[in-house]
N, C-alpha and C positions, 0 to 999 in steps of 0.2 A: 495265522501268520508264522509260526514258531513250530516247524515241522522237528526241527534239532534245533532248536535255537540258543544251544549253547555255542556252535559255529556260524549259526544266519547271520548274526549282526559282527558285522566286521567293518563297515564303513558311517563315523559318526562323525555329525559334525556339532560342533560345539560352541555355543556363547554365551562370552560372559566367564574366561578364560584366564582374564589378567589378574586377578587378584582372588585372594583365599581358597573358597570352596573350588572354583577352575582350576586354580593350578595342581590342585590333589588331583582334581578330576585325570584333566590332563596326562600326568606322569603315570598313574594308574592304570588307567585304558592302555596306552602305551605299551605297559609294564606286562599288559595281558595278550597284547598281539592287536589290540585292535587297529585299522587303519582312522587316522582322527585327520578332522579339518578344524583348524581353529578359527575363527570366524573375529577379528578384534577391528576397533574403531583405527586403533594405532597398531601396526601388525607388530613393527620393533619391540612391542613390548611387552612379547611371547619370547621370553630365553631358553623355552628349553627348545632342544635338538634332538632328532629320532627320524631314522628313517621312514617308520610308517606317519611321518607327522607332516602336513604341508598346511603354511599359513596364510589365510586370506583376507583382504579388506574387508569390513562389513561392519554398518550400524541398522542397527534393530530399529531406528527410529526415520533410517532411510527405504523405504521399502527397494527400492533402485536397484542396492547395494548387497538384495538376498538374494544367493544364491546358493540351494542345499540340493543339488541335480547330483545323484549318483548315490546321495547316505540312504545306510537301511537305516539310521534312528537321528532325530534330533533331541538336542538338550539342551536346554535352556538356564544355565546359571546366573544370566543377570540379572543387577537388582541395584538399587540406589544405593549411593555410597551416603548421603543427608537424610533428613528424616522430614524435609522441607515435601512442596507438590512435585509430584511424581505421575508421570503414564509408561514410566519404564516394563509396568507390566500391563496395562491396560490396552496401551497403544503400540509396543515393542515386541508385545507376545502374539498381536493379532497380525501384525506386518510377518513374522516369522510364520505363523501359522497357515497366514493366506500364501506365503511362497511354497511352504510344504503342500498346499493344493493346488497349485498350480505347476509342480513339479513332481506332482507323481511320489511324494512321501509322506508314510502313514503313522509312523512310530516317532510320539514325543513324549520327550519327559521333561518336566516343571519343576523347579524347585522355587516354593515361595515362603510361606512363613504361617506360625501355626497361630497366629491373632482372631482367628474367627472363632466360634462357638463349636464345642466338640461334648461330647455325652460324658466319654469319660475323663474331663476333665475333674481336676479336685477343685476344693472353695480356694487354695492359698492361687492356684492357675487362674481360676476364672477373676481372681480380685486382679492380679497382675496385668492379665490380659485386658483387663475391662481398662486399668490404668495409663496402659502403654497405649489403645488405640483411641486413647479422650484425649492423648498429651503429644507426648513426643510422637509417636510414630502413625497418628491418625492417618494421616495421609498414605502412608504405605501400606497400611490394613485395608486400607481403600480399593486403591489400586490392584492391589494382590487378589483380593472377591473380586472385583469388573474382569480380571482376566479369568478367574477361575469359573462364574458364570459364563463365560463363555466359551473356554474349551470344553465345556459340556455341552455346546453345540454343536461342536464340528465332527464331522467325519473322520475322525482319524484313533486311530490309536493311542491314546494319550493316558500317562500317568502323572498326576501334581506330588509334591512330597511338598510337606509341610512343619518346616523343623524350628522347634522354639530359639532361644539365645544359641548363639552363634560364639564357640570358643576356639582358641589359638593352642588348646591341649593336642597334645599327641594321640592318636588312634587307639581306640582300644579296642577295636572289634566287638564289642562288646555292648550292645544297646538294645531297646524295644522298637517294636512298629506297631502299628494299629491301623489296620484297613478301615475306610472309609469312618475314621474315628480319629481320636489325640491319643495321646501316652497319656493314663493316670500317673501325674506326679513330675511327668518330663519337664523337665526346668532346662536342658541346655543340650548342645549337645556340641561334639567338636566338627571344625569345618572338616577337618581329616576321613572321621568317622562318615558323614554325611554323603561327602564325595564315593567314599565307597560303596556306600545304599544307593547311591546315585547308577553309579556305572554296573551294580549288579540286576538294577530299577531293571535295567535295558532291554535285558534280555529275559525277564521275569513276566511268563505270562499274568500269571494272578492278579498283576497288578494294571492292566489296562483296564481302561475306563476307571479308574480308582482315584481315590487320593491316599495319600498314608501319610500319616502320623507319625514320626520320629522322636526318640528323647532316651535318653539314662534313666 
């Protein structure tokens, strides 16, 4: 796929764009020449402005309403804003998924959450993890494996990133990854940082068919 693929992927489209890790993503990409399509429920409530940026209807949970004809990569940043029942990724990721096959696009990239069982996790992770997905965020741990078993199905180019707590800190360039594994010890990481790993995901061969692990 990635003959120079530091100039192949120039047309992304993007959901899951209005709040947090999207809006880094967004300005980002942007920031780097890429051509982006924002893909929001509510378009208005995408403020930034770029000439390579054009904003479209779309709910992930309407399949109707997808339309990703022309991008070399999809991204997928949405995700429950409650920690109540959710098919935001189960049933939101598979509607996106089946439009990227039926439109002729092969390169996706996921970002979900790192709640499932990883090798190199420590004991203080795995007690955290086993805690968050018994209580509050079962439901989303859920959801997040039903999609991730299944983009192991499809045909496509796809990368998941799977990042622990989710912080409002400033960037620091500065983090771990772990292919098809956790970060020993990663407790958090910032949406800023995250988004970056995201939009360089893109164009990184090494990491299709993969998942990665993120954290400090």
């Amino acid at each position: 796929m990635f003959t120079d693929h530091e100039r192949s992927i120039v047309r992304i489209t993007v959901f899951g764009v209005t709040r947090g890790t999207g809006r880094h993503f967004l300005r980002l990409a942007l920031a780097e020449g890429h051509e982006v399509v924002a893909v929001a429920r509510r378009p208005e409530a995408v403020t930034e402005q770029h000439p390579n940026l054009s904003v479209r209807h779309g709910d992930v949970m309407d399949p109707a309403t997808l339309d990703v004809k022309g991008a070399d990569a999809v991204v997928f940043l949405a995700g429950p804003s409650e920690g109540g029942p959710t098919r935001l990724y189960s049933r939101g990721g598979a509607n996106v998924m089946d439009a990227m096959a039926d439109q002729d696009v092969r390169r996706f990239v996921a970002v979900t959450n790192a709640l499932g069982d990883h090798p190199a996790h420590t004991t203080v992770q795995r007690l955290l993890t086993r805690v968050a997905r018994s209580t509050a965020l079962r439901h989303v741990h859920r959801d997040a494996r039903i999609m991730e078993l299944d983009v192991r199905t499809r045909d496509l180019d796809w990368t998941v990133i799977q990042p622990p707590r989710l912080t409002d800190e400033p960037a620091s360039g500065v983090y771990r990854t772990a292919l098809n594994d956790g970060v020993a010890g990663g407790l958090s990481i910032s949406r800023e940082d995250l988004a970056q790993y995201a939009l360089a995901a893109v164009t990184s061969p090494e990491t299709i068919r993969a998942t990665v692990g993120i954290g400090y």
